[in-house]
N, C-alpha and C positions, 0 to 999 in steps of 0.2 A: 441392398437398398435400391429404391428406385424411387420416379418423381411422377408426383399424382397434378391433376388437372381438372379443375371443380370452376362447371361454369353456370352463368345464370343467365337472364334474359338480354342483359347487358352486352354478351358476347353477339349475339343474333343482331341485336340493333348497332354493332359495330360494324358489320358484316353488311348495314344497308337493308335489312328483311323489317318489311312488317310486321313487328310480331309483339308489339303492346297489347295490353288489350281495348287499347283506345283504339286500335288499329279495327281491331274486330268488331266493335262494336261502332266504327265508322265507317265500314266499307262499302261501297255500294256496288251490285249486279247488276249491269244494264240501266233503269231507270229508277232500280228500285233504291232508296235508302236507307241505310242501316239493316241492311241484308239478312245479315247473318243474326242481328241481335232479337233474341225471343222475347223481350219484353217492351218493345214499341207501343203495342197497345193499353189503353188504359184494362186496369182487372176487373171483370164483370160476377158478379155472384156472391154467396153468401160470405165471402172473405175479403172481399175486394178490396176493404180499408185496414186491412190487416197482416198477409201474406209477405212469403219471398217475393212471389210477382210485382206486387206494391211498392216493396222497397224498392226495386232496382228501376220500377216506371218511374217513383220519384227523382230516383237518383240523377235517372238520364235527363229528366226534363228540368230541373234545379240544375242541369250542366251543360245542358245543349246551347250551342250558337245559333244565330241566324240561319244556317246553312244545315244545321242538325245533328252538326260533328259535336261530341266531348274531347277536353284536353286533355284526361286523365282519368282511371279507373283502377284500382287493384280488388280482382273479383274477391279475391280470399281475403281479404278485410276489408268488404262490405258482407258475405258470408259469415265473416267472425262478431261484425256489428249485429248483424240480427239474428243469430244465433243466441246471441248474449242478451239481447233484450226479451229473453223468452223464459229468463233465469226466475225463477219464485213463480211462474205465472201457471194458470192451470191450466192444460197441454189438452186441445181438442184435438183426437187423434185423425180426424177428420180433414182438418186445415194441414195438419202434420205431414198426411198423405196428397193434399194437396201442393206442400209446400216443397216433398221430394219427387212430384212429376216436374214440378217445376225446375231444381236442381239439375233433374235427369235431362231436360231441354236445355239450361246452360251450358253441360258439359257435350252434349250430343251437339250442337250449332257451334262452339269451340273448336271442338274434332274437325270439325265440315270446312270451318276458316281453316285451321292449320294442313289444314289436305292441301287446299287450293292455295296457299298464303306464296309459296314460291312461285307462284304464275303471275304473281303482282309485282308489277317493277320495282325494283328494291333501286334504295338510292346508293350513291358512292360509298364503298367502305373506310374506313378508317384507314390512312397509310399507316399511323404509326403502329395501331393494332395489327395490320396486316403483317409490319417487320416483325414484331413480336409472335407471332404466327408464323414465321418462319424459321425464323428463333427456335422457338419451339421443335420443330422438325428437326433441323443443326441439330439439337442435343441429341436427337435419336433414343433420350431414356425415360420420356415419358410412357410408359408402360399402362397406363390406366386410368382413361378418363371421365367424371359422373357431370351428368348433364343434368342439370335443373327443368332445363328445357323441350319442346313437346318437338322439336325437330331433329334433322339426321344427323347428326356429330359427324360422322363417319364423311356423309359426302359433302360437307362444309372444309373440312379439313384437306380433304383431296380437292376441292375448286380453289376453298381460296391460299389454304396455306402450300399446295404444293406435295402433299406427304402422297406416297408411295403406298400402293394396297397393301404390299404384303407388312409395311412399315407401321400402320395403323395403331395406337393405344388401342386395348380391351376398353371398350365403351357401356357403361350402366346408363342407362336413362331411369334417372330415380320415377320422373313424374311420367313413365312411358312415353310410346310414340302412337298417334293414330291408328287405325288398325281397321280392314274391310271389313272384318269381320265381327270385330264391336264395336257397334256406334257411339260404345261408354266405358272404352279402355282406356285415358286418360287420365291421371291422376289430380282433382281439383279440390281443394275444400279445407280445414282447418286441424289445429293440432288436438287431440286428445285432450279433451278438459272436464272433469268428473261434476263440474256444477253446470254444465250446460243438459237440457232437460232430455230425458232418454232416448224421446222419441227422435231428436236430433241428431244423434249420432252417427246420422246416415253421412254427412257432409264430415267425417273423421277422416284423415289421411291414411292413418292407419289400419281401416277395412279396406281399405283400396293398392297400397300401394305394396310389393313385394320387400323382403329384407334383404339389405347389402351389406357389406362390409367398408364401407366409406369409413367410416371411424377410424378403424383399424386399418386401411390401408394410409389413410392421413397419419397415422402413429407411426407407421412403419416406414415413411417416405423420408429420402431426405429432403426431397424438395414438395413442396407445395403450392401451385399458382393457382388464383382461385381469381376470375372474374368474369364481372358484369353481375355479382352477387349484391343483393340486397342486404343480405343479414335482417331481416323484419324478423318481425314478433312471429308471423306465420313460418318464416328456415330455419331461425337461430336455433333452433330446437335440434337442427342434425349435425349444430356445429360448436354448442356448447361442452361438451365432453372433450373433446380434441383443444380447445381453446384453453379450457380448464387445468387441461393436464400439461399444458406448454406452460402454462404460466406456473404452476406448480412443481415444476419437474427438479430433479438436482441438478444444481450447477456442475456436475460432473458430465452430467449427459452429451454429447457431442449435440452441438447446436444444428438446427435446419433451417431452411431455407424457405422462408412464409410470405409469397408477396401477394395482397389484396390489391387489385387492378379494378379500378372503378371512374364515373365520370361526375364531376362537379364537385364544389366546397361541402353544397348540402349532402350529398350522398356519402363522402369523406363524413360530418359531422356522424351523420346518418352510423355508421359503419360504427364510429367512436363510442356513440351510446350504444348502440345493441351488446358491443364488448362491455362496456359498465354494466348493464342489465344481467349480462351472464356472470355479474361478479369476477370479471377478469380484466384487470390493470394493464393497460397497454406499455406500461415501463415495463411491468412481469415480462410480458411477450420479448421484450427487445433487448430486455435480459438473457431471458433464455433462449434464444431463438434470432437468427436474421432474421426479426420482421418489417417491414414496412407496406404502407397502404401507396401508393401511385394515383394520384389525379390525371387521367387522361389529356383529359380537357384543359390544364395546366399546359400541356405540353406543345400548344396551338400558340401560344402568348409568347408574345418577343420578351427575351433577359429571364426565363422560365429557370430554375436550376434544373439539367435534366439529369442528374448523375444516378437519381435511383430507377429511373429507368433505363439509362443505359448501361449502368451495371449488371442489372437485369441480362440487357440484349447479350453482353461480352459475355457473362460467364455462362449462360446456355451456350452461346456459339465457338465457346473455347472447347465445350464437352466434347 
């Protein structure tokens, strides 16, 4: 048996890193603003009031401040918005080809922030995330861990948590990592959906991204910590099977150990429905399984009850 480690963006922005993508699409170069983001300008030509580029000029300018900054952005569901609005319509393959150079410039200026993103002063980390992060290390049996995330696992863990090279989890980067050598290695864009129109299909996760065995090592694990995880409509897709089958499993099964680390009430709700959405009952889970979800950001508040997270801390550092 051994204990798997499944993180999201949530972890990075514990850590203090830039790595929203309000981040990216607010950064500025020298004098320039919104640097990195490809669609500042308005769209010129025969698509102009129709395109990805459209969408996303509107997006920004319906969101911008005085200063130019957005507060908030998830590319993959504004991707899954206008993908979806393209359903029954009749597909100029013209705009289609227009609409995946465009794509191909989101995800290529993406790349180009997350290259540079650690040269950007990152603010203070989270102490209690960081004990947890050492925590982690203590147990010594985290064997293998899958990153959501477009950054280094590997030297996040040796700065902030302290691990040992030769000590290191086997690390997957589902959504890969930047790469010199392709300016369109990263993995961006939506789930598999057979009524979105064909020409579409270029924004599927699934022609881009390699097969792992995440399921199956979550199956196999006794432990399971999973955070900074969204659970949206765009992940639940790699965690519904696993979730399905704890909540269905026999009460014979030796139970495992499941804890969802996240920050705020809405992300906690957040969390709650996407579980109802995959048709799995959160009593099922707690049934069969030590699970519980962890409020972070709870844990900042005087008369807070901290027992499930520091139960948490003891029995990794008892390992």
């Amino acid at each position: 048996m051994s204990k798997v480690l499944v993180i999201g963006n949530g972890f990075d922005i514990a850590l203090g890193l830039r790595s929203k993508y309000a981040d990216f699409v607010n950064t500025m170069t020298g004098t320039s603003r919104n640097a990195f983001w490809p669609f500042r300008d308005a769209p010129v030509g025969k698509y102009a009031n129709c395109s990805l580029h459209r969408h996303f000029y509107d997006y920004f300018q319906a969101n911008k401040d005085d200063a130019g900054h957005i507060r908030w952005i998830d590319l993959e569901n504004e991707l899954l918005k206008y993908a979806r609005n393209k359903i029954g319509l009749s597909i100029d393959e013209e705009l289609v080809r227009e609409d995946e150079n465009s794509f191909n410039m989101l995800k290529m200026m993406l790349q180009k922030y997350i290259s540079v993103m650690p040269t950007i002063k990152p603010m203070s980390p989270d102490k209690n995330f960081i004990r947890l992060l050492k925590a982690i290390r203590t147990s010594g049996e985290f064997d293998k861990a899958y990153s959501f995330n477009y950054t280094n696992l590997q030297d996040e863990l040796i700065r902030f948590g302290e691990f040992e090279i030769d000590k290191l989890p086997s690390v997957v980067n589902i959504h890969r990592a930047p790469s010199d050598e392709n300016f369109f290695n990263i993995v961006l864009g939506i789930n598999e959906d057979p009524s979105i129109p064909k020409g579409y299909r270029f924004m599927f996760k699934s022609s881009q991204a390699d097969s792992t065995n995440l399921s199956q090592d979550m199956a196999k694990a006794n432990e399971v910590i999973f955070y900074g995880i969204s659970f949206g409509e765009i992940d639940f897709i790699y965690f519904k099977s696993f979730f399905k089958h704890i909540a269905n499993q026999s009460i014979l099964d030796s139970k495992k150990h499941i804890t969802i680390f996240t920050f705020g009430k809405n992300s906690v709700e957040s969390i709650q429905d996407s579980l109802y959405a995959m048709g799995v009952l959160i009593q099922d889970l707690k049934e069969n399984s030590n699970f519980s979800i962890v409020d972070m950001e709870k844990l900042w508040l005087p008369g807070y009850d901290e027992t499930a997270f520091n139960n948490t801390i003891t029995r990794l550092e008892e390992k």
